[in-house]
C-alpha positions in Angstrom: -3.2 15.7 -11.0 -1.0 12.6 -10.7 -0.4 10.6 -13.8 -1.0 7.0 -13.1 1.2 4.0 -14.9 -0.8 1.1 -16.0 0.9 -1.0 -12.7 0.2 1.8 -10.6 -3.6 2.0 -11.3 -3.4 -1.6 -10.8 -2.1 -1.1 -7.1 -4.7 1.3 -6.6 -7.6 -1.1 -7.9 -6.3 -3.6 -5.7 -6.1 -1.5 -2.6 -9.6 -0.7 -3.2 -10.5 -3.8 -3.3 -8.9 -5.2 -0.4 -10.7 -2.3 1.9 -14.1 -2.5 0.5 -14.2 -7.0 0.5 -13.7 -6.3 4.7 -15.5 -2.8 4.6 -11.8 -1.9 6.3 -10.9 1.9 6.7 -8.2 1.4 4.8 -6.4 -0.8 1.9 -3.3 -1.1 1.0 -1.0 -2.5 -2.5 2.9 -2.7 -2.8 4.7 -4.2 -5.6 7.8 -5.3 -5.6 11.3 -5.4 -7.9 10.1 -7.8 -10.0 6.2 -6.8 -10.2 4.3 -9.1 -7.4 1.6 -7.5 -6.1 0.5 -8.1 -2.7 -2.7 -6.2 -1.1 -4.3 -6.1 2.7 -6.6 -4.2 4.6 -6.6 -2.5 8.4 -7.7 -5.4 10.3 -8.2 -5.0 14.0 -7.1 -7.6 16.5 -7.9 -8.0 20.5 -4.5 -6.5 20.9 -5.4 -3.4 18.3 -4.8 -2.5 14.9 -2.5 -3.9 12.6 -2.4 -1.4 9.4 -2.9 -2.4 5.3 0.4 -0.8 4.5 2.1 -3.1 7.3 0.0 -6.1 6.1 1.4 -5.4 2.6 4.4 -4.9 2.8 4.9 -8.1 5.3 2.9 -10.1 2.5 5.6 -9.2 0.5 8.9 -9.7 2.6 7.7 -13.3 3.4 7.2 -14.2 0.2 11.1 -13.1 -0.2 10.5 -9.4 -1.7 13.9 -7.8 -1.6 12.6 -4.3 -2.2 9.5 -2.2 -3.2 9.0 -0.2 -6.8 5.5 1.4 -5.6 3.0 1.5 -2.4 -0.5 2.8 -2.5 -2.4 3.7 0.9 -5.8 3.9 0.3 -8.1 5.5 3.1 -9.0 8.5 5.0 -5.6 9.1 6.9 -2.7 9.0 6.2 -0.1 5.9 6.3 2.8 5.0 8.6 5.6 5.2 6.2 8.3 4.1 8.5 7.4 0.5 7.5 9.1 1.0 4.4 12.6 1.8 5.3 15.1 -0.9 4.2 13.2 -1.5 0.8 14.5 0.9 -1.4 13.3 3.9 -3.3 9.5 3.4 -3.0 6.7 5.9 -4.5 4.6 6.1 -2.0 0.6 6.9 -3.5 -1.7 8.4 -0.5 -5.4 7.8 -2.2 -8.7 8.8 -0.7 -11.1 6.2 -0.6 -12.6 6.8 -4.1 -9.0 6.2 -5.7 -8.3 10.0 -6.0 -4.7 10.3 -5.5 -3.8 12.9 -2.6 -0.3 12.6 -2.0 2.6 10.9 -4.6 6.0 10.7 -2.8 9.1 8.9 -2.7 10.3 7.4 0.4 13.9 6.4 0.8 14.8 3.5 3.3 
């Protein structure tokens, strides 16, 4: 079983939150190198679906995010992790819908 951090747990309470207020399939948290959070859900547009994890971690660029500590994908498959290359070192947390954690990994960009 993973061992959570207090700002970890966080991220996963917030991804949970951002899927369940759109009843999304999934939810995403990132925080960055100073400890901003920023959260998002799958949303689908006319021209398809634009993932949480994308969502977040754009949140967090634009609002001038230089890297990425953590990332939690919350939701039944699993995330695109390509969209975090160029951030850092990032732990990656892949969380079933309840907040179980499935998969805790680090990806390098």
């Amino acid at each position: 079983m993973t061992e959570l951090s207090v700002e970890d747990a966080k991220l996963v309470t917030l991804a949970r939150g951002s899927r369940a207020r759109i009843s999304a399939a999934a939810g995403a948290a990132v925080r960055d190198e100073v400890g901003r959070s920023y959260t998002a859900a799958d949303v689908t547009l006319a021209t398809g679906l634009v993932p949480a994890l994308t969502l977040a971690v754009a949140s967090a660029v634009a609002a001038g995010a230089k890297s990425l500590e953590a990332a939690v994908y919350l939701g039944d498959g699993e995330p695109d992790d390509a969209v975090l290359c160029g951030l850092g070192n990032v732990r990656l947390l892949t969380c079933a819908v309840d907040g179980t954690v499935r998969s805790d990994r680090h990806v390098n960009g």
